[in-house]
Every structure is written in structure tokens, then in C-alpha cells.
VMD Tcl script that draws the C-alpha trace (Angstrom):
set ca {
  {138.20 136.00 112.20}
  {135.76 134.61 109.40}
  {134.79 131.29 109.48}
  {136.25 130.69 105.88}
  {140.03 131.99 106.80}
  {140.24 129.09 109.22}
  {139.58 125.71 107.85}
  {139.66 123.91 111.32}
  {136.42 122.89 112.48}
  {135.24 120.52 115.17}
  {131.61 118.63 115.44}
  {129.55 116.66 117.86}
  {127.23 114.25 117.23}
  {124.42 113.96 119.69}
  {121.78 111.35 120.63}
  {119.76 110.18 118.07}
  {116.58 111.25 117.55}
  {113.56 111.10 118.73}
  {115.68 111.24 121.99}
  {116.08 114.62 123.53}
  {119.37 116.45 123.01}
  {121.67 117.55 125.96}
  {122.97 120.45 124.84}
  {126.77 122.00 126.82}
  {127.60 125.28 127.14}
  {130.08 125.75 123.80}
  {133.07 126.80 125.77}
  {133.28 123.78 128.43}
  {132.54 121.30 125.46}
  {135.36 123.23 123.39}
  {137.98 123.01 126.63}
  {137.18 119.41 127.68}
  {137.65 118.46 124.07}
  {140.68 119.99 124.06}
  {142.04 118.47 127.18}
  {141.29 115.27 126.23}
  {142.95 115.33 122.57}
  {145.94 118.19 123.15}
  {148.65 118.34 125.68}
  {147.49 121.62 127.01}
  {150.89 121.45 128.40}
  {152.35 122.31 125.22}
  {152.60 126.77 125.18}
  {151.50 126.60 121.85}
  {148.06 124.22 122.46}
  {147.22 125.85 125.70}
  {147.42 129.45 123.48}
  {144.89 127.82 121.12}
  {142.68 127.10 123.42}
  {142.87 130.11 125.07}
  {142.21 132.22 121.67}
  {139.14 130.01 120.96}
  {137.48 130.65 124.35}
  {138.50 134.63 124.27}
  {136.60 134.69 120.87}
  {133.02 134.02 119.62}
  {131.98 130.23 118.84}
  {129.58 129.49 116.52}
  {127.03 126.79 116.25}
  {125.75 125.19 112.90}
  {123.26 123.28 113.13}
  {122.17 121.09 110.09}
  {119.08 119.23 109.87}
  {119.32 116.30 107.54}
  {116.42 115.75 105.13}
  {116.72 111.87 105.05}
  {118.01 110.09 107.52}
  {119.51 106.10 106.53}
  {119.87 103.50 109.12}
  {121.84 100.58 108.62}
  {121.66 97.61 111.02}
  {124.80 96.70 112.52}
}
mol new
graphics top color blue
foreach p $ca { graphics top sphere $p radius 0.5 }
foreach p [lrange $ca 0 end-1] q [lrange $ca 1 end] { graphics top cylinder $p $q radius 0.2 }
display resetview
């Protein structure tokens, strides 16, 4: 499937930098995410899930050019 015919996307946000980044294997990230916001319980969920791990993830990686910091 192209990336375009399915508009569904997920994203992570890691530490911030200048900390190191802790990278997960793409398919245990993508199946505890979905445990934790699906009821894998539900057939039609659990098929999801299943069709996203039988297929190829892809990682996009964008590097920002400016970076704003507000304080909190």
C-alpha cells in the first residue's frame, strides 16, 4: 500500500536534544501503542494490528531547522 492511499499516521516524539535518543524496534512500539489505545479485543482492531505488523513500516524522520522553546 502507498503511503498516500492511507491517511492514518502515527508519531513519537523522543527526548529532546542534545540527549541521546532510544530508539524501539518499529513493530513492538507499533503493538504496545496499539494495546494501550485499542481494545485489541475487538476482531476488527486486533486485524489492524495484525496487517500493520505483516507489512513494511516506515520511518520519517524530520529534522527541524529551528527549534523554539518556550518556558513553561
Amino acid at each position: 500500500m502507498a503511503v498516500g492511499a492511507d491517511p492514518r499516521s502515527s508519531r513519537s516524539a523522543g527526548c529532546p536534544s542534545p540527549a541521546a535518543p532510544r530508539w524501539r524496534p518499529a513493530e513492538r512500539l507499533c503493538a504496545r501503542l496499539a494495546a494501550r489505545y485499542w481494545d485489541l479485543d475487538d476482531p476488527t482492531r486486533a486485524d489492524d494490528l495484525a496487517m500493520m505488523l505483516a507489512g513494511d513500516l516506515i520511518r520519517v524522520v524530520i529534522h527541524p531547522g529551528t527549534v523554539h522553546r518556550y518556558p513553561n
